[in-house]
PAKETOR-196003 format. One record per residue: residue number from 0; x, y, z of N, C-alpha, C in turn. Coordinates in nm, 4 decimals, padded with zeros to 6 digits. Example, Ala and Ser with C-alpha at 12.3 -4.5 7.8 and 13.67 -1.06 7.14 Angstrom:
! PAKETOR-196003
<r resi="0" n_px="01.3190" n_py="-00.5690" n_pz="00.7800" ca_px="01.2300" ca_py="-00.4500" ca_pz="00.7800" c_px="01.3200" c_py="-00.3300" c_pz="00.7800"/>
<r resi="1" n_px="01.2850" n_py="-00.2250" n_pz="00.7080" ca_px="01.3670" ca_py="-00.1060" ca_pz="00.7140" c_px="01.2900" c_py="00.0030" c_pz="00.7870"/>
! end
This chain:
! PAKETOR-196003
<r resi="0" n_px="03.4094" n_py="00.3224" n_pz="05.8404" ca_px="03.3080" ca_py="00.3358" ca_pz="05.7362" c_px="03.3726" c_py="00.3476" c_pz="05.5980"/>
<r resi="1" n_px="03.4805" n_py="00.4484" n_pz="05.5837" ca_px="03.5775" ca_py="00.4777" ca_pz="05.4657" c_px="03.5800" c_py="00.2911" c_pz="05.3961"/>
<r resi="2" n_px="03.6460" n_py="00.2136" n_pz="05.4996" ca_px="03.7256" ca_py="00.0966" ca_pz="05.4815" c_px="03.5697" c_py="00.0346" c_pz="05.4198"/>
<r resi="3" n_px="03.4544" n_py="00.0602" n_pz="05.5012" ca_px="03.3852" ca_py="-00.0583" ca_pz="05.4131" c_px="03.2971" c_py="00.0121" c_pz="05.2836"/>
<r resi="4" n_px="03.3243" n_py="00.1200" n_pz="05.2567" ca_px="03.3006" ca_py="00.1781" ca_pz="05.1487" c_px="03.3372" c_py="00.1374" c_pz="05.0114"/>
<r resi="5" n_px="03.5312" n_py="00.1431" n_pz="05.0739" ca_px="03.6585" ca_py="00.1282" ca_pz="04.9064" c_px="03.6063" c_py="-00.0296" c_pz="04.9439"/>
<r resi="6" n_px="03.6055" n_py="-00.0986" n_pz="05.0199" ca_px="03.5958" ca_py="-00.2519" ca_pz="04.9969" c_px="03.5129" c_py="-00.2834" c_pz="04.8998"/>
<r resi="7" n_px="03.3951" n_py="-00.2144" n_pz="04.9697" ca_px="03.2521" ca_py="-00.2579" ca_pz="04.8741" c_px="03.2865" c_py="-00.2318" c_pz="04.7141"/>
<r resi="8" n_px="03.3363" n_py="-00.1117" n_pz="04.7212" ca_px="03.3639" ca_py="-00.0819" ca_pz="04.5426" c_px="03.5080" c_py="-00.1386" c_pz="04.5090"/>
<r resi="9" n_px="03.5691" n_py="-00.2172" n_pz="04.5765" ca_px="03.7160" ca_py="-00.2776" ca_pz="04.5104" c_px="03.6013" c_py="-00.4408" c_pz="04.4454"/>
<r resi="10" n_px="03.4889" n_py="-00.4813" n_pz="04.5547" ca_px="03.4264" ca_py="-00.6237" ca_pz="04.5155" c_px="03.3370" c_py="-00.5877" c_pz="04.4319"/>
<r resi="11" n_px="03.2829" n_py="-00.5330" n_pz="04.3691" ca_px="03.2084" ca_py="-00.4647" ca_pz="04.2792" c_px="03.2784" c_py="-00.4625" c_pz="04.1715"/>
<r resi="12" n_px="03.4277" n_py="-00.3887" n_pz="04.1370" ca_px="03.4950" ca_py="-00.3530" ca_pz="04.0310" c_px="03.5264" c_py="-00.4859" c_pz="03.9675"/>
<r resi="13" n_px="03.5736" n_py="-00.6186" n_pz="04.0560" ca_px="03.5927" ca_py="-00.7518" ca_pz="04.0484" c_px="03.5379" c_py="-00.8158" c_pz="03.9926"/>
<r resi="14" n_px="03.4071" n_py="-00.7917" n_pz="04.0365" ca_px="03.2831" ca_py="-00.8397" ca_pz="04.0108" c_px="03.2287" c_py="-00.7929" c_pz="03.8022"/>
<r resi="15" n_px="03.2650" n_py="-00.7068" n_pz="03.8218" ca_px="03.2620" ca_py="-00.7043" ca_pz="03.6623" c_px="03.3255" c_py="-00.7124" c_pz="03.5559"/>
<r resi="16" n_px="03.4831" n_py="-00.7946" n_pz="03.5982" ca_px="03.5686" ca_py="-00.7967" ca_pz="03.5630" c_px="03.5829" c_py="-00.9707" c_pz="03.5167"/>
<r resi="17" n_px="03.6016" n_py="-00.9458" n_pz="03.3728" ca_px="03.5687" ca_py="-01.0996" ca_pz="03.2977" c_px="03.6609" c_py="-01.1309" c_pz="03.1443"/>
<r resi="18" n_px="03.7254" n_py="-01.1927" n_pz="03.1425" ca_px="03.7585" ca_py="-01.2529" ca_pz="03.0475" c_px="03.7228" c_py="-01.3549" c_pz="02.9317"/>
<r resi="19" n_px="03.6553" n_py="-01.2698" n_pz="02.8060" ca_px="03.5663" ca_py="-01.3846" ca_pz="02.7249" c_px="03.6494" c_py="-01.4174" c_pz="02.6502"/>
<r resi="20" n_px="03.6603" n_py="-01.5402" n_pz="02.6047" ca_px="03.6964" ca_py="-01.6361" ca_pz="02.5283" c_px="03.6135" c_py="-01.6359" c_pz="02.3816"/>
<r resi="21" n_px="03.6795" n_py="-01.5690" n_pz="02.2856" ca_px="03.6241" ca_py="-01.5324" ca_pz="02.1325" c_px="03.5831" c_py="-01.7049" c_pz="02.0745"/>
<r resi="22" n_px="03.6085" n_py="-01.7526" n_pz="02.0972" ca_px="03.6046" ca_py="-01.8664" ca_pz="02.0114" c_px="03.4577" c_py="-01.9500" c_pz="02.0534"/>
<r resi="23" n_px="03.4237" n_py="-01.9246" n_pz="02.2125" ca_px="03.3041" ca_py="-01.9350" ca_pz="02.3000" c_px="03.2044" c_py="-01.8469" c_pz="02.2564"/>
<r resi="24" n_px="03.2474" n_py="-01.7059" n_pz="02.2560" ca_px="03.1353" ca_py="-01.6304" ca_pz="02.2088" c_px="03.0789" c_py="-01.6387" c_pz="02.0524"/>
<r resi="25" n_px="03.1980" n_py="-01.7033" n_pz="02.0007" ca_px="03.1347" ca_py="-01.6808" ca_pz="01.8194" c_px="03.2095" c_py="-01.8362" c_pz="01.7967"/>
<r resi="26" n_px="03.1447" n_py="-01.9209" n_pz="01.8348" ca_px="03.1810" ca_py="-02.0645" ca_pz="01.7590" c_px="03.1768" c_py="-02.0646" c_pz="01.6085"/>
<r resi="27" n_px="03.2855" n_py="-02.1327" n_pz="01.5747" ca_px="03.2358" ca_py="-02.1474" ca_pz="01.4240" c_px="03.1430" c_py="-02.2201" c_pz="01.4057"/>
<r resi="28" n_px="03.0673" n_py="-02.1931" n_pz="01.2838" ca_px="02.9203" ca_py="-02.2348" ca_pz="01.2349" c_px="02.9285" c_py="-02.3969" c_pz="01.2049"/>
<r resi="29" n_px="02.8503" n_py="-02.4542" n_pz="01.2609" ca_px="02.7862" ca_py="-02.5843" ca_pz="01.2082" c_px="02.7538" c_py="-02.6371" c_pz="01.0557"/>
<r resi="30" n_px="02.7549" n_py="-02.7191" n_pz="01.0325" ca_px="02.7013" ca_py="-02.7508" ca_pz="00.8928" c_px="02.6595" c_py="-02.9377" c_pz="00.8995"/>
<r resi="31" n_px="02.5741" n_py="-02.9751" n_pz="00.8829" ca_px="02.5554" ca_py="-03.1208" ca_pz="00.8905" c_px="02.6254" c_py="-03.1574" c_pz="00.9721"/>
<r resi="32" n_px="02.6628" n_py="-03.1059" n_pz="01.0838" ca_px="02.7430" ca_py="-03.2112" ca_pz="01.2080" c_px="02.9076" c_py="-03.1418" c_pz="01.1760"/>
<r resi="33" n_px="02.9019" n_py="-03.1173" n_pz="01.0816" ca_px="03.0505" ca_py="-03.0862" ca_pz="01.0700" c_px="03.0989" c_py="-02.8661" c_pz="01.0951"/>
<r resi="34" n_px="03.1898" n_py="-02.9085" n_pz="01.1476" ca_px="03.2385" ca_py="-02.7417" ca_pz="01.2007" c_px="03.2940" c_py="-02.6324" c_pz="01.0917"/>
<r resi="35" n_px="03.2685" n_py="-02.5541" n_pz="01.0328" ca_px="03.2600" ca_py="-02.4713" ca_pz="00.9086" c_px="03.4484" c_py="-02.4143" c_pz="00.9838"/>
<r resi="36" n_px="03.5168" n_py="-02.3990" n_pz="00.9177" ca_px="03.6176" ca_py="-02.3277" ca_pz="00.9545" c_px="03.7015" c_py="-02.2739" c_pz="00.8684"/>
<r resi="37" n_px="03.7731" n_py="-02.1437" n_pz="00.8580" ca_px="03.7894" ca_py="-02.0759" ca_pz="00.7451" c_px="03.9769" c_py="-02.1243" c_pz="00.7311"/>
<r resi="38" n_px="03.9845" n_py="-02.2618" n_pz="00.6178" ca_px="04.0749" ca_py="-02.2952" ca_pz="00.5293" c_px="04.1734" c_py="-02.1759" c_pz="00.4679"/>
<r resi="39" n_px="04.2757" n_py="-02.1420" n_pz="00.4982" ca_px="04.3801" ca_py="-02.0754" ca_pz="00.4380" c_px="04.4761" c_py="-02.0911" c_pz="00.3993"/>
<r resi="40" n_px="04.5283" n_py="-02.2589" n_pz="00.3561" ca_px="04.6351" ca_py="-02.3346" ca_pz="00.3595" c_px="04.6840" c_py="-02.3720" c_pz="00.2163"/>
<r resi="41" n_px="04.5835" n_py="-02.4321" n_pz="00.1169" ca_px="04.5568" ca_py="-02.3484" ca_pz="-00.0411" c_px="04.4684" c_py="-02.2553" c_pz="-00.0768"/>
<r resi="42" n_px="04.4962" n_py="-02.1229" n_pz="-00.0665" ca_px="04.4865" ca_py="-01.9765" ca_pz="-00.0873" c_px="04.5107" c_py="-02.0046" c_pz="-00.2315"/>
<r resi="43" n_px="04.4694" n_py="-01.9316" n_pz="-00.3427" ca_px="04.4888" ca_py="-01.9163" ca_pz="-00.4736" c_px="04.4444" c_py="-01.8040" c_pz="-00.5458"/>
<r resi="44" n_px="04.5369" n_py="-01.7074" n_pz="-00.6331" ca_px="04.4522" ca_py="-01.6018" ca_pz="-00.6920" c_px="04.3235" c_py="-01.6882" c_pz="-00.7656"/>
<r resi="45" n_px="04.3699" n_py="-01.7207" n_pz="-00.8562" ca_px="04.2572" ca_py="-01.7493" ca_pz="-00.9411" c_px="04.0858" c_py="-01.8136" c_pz="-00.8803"/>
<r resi="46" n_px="04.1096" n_py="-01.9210" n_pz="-00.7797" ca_px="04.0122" ca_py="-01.9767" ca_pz="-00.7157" c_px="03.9408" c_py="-01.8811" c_pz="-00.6323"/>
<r resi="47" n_px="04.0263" n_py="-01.8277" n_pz="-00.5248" ca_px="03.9722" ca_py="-01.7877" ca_pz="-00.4149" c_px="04.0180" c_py="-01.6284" c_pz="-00.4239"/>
<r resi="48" n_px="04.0968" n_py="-01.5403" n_pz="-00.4239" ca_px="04.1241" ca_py="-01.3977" ca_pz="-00.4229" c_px="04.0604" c_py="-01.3235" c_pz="-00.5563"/>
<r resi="49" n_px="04.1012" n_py="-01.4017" n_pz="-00.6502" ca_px="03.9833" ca_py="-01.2814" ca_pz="-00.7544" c_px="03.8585" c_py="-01.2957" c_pz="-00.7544"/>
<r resi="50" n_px="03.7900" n_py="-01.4012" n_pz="-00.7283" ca_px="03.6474" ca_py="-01.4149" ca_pz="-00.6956" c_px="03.6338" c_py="-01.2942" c_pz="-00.5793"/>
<r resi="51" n_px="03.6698" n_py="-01.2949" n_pz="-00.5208" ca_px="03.6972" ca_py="-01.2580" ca_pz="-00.3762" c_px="03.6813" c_py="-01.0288" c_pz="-00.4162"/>
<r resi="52" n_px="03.7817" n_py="-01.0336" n_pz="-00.4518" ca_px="03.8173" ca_py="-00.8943" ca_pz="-00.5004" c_px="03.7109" c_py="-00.8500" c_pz="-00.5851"/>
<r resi="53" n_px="03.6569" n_py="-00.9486" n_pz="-00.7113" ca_px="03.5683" ca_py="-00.9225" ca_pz="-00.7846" c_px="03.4369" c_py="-00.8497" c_pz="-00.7342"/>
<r resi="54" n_px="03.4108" n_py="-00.9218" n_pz="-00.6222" ca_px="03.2707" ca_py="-00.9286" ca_pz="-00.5791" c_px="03.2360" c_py="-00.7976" c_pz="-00.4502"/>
<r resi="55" n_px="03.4177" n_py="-00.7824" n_pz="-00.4221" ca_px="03.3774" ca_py="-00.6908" ca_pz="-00.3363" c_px="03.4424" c_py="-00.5445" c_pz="-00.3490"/>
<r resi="56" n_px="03.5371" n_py="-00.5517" n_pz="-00.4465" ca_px="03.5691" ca_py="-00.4079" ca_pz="-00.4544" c_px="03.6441" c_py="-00.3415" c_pz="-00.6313"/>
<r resi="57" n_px="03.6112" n_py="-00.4635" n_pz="-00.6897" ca_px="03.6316" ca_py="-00.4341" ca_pz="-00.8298" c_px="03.4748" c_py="-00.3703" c_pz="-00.8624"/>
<r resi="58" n_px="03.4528" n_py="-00.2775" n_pz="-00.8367" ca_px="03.2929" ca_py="-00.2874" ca_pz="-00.8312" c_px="03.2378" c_py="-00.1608" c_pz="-00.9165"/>
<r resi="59" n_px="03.1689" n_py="-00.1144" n_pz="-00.9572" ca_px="03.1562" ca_py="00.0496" ca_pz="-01.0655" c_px="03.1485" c_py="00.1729" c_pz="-00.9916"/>
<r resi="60" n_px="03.2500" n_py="00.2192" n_pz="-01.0110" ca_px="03.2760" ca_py="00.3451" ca_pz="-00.8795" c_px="03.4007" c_py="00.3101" c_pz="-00.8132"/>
<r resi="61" n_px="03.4166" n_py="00.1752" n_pz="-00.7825" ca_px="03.5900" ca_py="00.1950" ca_pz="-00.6440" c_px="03.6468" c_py="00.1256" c_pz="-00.7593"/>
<r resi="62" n_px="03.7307" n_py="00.0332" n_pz="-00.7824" ca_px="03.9095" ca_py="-00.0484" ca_pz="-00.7553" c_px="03.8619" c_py="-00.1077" c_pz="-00.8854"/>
<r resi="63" n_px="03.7501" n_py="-00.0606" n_pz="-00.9996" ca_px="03.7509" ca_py="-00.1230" ca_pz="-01.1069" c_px="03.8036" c_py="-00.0790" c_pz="-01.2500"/>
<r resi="64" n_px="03.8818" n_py="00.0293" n_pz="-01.2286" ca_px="04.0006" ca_py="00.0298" ca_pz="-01.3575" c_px="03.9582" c_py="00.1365" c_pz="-01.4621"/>
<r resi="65" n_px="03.7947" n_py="00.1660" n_pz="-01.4771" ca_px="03.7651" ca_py="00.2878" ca_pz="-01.5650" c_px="03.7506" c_py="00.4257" c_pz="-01.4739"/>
<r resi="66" n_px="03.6965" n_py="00.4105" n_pz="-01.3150" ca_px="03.6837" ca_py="00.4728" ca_pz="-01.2653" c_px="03.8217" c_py="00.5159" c_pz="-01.1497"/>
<r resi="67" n_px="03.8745" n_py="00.4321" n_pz="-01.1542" ca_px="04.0351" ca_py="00.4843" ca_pz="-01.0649" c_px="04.1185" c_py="00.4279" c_pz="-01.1301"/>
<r resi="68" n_px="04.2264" n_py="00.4744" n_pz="-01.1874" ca_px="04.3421" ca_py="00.4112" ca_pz="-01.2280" c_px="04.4529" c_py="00.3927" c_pz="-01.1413"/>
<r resi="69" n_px="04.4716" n_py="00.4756" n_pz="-01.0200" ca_px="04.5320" ca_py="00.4047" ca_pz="-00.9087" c_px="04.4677" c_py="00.3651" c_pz="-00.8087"/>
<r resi="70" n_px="04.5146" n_py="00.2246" n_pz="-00.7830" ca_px="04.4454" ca_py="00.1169" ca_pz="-00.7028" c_px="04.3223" c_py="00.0170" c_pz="-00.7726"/>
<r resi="71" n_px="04.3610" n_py="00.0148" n_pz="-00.9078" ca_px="04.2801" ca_py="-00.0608" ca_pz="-00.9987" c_px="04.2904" c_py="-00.2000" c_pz="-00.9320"/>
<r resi="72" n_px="04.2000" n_py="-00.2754" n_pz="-00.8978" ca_px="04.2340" ca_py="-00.4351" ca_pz="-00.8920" c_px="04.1570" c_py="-00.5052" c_pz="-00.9603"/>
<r resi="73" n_px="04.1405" n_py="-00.4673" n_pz="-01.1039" ca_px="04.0665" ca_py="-00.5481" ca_pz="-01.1947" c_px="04.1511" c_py="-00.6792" c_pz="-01.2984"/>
<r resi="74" n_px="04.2753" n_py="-00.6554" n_pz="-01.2500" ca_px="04.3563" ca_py="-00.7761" ca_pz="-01.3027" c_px="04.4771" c_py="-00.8011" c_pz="-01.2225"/>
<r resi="75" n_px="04.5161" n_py="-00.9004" n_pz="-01.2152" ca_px="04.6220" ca_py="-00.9736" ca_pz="-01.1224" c_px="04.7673" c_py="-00.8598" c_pz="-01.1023"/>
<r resi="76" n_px="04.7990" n_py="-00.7889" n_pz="-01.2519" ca_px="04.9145" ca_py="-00.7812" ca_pz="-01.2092" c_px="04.9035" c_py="-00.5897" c_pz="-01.1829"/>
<r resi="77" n_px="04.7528" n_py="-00.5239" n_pz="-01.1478" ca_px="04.7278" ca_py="-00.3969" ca_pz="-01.1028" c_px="04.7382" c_py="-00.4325" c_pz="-00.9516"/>
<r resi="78" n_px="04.6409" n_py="-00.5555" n_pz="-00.9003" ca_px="04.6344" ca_py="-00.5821" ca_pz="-00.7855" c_px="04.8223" c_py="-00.6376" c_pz="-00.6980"/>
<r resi="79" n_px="04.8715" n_py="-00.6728" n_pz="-00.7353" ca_px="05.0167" ca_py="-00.6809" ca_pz="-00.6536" c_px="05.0624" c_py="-00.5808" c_pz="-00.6163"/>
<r resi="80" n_px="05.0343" n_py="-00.4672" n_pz="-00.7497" ca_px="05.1168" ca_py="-00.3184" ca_pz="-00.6759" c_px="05.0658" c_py="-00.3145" c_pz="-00.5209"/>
<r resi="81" n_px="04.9473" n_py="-00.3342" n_pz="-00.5122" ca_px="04.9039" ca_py="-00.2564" ca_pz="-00.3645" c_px="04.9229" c_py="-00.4204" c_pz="-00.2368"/>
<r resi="82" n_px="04.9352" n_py="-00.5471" n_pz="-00.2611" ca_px="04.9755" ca_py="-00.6200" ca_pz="-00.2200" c_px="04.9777" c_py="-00.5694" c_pz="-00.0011"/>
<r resi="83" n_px="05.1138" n_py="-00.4734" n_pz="-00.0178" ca_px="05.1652" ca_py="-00.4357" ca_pz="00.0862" c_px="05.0984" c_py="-00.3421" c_pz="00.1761"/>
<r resi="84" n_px="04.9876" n_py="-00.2985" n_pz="00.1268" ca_px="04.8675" ca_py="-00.2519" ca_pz="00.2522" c_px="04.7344" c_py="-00.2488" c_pz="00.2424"/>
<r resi="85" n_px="04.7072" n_py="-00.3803" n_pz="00.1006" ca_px="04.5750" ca_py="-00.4074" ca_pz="00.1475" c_px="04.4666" c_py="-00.4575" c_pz="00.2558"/>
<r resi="86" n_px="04.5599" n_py="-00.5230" n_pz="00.3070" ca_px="04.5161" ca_py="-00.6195" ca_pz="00.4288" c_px="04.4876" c_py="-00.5041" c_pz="00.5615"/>
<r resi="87" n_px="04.5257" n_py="-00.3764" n_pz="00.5507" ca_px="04.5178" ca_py="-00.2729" ca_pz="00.6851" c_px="04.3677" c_py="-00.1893" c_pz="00.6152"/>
<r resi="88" n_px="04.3683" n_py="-00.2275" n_pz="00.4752" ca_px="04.2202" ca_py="-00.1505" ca_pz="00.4595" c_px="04.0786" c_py="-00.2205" c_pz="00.4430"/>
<r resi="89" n_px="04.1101" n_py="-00.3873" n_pz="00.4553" ca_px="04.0106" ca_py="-00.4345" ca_pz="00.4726" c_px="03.9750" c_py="-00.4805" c_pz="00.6099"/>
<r resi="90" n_px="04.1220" n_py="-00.4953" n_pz="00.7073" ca_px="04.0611" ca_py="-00.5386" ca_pz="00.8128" c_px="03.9992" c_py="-00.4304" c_pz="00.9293"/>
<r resi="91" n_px="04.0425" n_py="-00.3179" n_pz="00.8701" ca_px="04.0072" ca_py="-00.1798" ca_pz="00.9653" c_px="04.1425" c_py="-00.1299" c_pz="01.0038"/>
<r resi="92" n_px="04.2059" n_py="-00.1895" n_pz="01.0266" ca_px="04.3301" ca_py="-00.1264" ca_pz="01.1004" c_px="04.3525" c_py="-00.0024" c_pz="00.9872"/>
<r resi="93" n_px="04.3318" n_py="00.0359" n_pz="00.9072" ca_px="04.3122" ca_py="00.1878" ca_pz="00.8395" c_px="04.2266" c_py="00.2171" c_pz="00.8642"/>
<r resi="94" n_px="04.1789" n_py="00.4042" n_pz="00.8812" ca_px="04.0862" ca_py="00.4576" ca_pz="00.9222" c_px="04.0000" c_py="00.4488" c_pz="00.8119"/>
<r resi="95" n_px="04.0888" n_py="00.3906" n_pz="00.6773" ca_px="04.0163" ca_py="00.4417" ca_pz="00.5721" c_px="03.9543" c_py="00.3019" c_pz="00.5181"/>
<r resi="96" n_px="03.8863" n_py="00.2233" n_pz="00.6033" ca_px="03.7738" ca_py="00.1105" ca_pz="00.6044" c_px="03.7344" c_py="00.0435" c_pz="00.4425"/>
<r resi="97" n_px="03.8064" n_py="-00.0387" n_pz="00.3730" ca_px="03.7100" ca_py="-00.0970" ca_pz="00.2601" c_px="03.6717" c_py="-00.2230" c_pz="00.2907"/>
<r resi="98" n_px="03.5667" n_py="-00.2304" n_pz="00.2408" ca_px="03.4860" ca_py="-00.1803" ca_pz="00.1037" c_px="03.4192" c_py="-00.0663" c_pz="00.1617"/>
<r resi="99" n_px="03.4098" n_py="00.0570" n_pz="00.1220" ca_px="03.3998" ca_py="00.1980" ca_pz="00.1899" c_px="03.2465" c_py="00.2237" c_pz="00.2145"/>
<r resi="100" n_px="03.1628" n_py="00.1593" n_pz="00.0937" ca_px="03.0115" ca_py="00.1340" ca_pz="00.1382" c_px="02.9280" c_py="00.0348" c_pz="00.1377"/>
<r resi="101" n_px="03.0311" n_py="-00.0978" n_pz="00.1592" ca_px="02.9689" ca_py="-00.1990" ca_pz="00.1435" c_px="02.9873" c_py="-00.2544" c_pz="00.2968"/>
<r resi="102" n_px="02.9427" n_py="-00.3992" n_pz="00.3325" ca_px="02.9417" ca_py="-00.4634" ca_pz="00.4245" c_px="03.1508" c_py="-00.4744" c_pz="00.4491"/>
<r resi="103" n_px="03.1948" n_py="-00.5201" n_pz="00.5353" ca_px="03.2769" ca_py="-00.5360" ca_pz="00.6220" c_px="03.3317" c_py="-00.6562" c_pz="00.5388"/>
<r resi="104" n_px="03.4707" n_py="-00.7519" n_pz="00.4926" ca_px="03.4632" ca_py="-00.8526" ca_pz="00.4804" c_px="03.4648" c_py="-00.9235" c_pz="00.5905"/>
<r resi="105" n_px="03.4391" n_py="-01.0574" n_pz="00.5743" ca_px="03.4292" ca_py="-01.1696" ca_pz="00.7109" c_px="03.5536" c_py="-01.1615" c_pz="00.7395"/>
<r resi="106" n_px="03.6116" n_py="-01.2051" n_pz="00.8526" ca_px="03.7242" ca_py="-01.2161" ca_pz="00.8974" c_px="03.7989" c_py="-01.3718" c_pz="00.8664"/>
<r resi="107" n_px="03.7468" n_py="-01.4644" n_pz="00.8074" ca_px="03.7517" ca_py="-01.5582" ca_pz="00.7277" c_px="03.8603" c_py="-01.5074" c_pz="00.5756"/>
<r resi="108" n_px="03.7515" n_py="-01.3889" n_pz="00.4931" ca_px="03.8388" ca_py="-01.3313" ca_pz="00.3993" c_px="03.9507" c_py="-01.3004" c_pz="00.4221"/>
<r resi="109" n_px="03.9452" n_py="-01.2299" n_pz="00.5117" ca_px="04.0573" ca_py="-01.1310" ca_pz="00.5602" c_px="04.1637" c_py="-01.2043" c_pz="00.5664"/>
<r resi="110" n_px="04.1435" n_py="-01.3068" n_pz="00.6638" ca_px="04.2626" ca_py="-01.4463" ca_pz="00.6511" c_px="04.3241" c_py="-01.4971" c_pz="00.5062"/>
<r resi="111" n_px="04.2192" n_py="-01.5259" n_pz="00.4274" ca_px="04.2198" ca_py="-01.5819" ca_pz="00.2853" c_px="04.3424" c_py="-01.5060" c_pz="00.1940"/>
<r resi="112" n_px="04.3185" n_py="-01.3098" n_pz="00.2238" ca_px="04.3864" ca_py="-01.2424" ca_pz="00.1393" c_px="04.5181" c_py="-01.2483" c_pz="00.2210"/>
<r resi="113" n_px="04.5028" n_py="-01.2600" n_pz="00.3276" ca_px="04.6670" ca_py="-01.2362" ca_pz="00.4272" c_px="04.7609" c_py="-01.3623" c_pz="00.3878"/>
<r resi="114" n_px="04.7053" n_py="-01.4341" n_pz="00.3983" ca_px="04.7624" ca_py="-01.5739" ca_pz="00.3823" c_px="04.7951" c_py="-01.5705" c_pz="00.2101"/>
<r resi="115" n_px="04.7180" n_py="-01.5376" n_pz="00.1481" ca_px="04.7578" ca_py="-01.5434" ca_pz="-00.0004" c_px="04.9290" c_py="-01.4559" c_pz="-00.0276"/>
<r resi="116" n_px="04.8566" n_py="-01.3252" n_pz="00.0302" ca_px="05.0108" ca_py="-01.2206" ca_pz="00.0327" c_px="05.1404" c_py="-01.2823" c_pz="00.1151"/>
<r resi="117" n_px="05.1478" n_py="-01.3502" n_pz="00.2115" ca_px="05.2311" ca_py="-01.4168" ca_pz="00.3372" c_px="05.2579" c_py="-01.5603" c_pz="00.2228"/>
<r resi="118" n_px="05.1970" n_py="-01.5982" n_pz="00.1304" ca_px="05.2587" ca_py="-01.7440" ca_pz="00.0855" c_px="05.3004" c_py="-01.6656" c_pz="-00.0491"/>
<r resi="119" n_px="05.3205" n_py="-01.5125" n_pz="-00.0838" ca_px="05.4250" ca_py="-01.5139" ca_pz="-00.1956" c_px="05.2867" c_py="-01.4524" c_pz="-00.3000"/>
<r resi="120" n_px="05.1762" n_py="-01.4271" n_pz="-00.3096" ca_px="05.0825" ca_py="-01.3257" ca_pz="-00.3744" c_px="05.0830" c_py="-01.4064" c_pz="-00.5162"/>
<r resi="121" n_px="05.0865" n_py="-01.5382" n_pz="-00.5365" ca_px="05.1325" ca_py="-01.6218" ca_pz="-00.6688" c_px="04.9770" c_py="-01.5998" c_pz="-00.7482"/>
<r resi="122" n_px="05.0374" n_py="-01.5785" n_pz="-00.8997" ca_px="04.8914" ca_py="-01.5637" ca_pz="-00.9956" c_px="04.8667" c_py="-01.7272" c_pz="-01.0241"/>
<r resi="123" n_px="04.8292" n_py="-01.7999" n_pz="-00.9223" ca_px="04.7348" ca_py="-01.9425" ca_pz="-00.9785" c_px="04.6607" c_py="-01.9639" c_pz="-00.9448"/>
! end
């Protein structure tokens, strides 16, 4: 009886045991037939990271320069100081989560700013 007991719960444990495939569960988005996919290959301050920073944490109250003077990222060359652990506070891997009361960035961004810092953090 023991034996068909652990059996039953070894095929059971099996049984709920699954490996999802991220890319299956969250396809990238469609657009007119064509597959939306997040480009990180020309990264640029000017185009893509200060828009970027602007909108989400240069903001009145956090990282905008009258209200904190350390960790200002209201101009290119405040934002390099912190360069070397921004990327752990937007993607979560810090406990200390930004944008602290805003939405989450996409994980698209997240790429955008990593890849910017990883090709050399250049002001163009």
């Amino acid at each position: 009886m023991k034996k068909v007991i652990i059996s039953g719960c070894i095929l059971l444990g099996l049984a709920g045991c699954y490996n999802d495939k991220y890319d299956q569960l969250y396809p990238a988005p469609v657009t007119n037939g064509t597959t939306n996919t997040c480009d990180t290959t020309n990264v640029s301050y000017t185009t893509t990271i200060q828009p970027l920073i602007a909108s989400s944490c240069v903001l009145s109250g956090c990282h905008d320069g009258s209200t904190r003077t350390a960790h200002n990222f209201s101009t290119y060359t405040q934002l390099i100081v912190d360069t070397s652990t921004i990327v752990s506070y937007v993607d979560g891997s810090n406990s200390d989560r930004m944008p602290k009361n805003g939405a989450p960035l996409t994980t698209c961004n997240i790429s955008k700013i990593s890849a910017w810092i990883k090709q050399g953090a250049k002001n163009n």
